[in-house]
N, C-alpha and C positions, 0 to 999 in steps of 0.2 A: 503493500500500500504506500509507504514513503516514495515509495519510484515515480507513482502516478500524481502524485500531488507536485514532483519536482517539476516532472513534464508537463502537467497542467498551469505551475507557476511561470516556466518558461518559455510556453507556447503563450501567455497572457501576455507578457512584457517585450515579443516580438509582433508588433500589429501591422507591422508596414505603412503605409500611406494612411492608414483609418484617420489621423485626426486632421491628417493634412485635405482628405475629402473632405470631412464634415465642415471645414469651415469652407474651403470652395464653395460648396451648394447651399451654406446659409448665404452668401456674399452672393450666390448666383440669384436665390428666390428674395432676398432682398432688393436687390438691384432688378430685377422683373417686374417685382411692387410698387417700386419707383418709377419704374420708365410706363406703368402702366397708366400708376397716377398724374404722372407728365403730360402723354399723350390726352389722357382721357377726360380733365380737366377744361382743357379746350371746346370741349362740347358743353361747357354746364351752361344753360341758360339762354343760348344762341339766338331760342323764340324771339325773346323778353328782350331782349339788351337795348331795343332802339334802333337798331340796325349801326352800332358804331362797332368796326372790323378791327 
């Protein structure tokens, strides 16, 4: 049983890339958020405005 805990400890603390995605694809769905609300913002109210462009 000591074997498989060491191999389990040492499989834990080699993760590769893991933490360096997770922040990628928060910085990706962040910045989607944004360029959505960017884009999408331009349309609020267009009726109404008066007609000034």
């Amino acid at each position: 049983m000591p074997h498989t805990v060491a191999l389990l400890a040492a499989a834990s603390e080699d993760q590769g890339l893991g933490g360096t995605f997770r922040i990628v694809l928060l910085a990706a769905l962040v910045g989607a958020v944004l360029l959505a609300w960017f884009l999408l913002r331009g349309y609020r109210g267009n009726g109404d405005d008066g007609g000034n462009d």
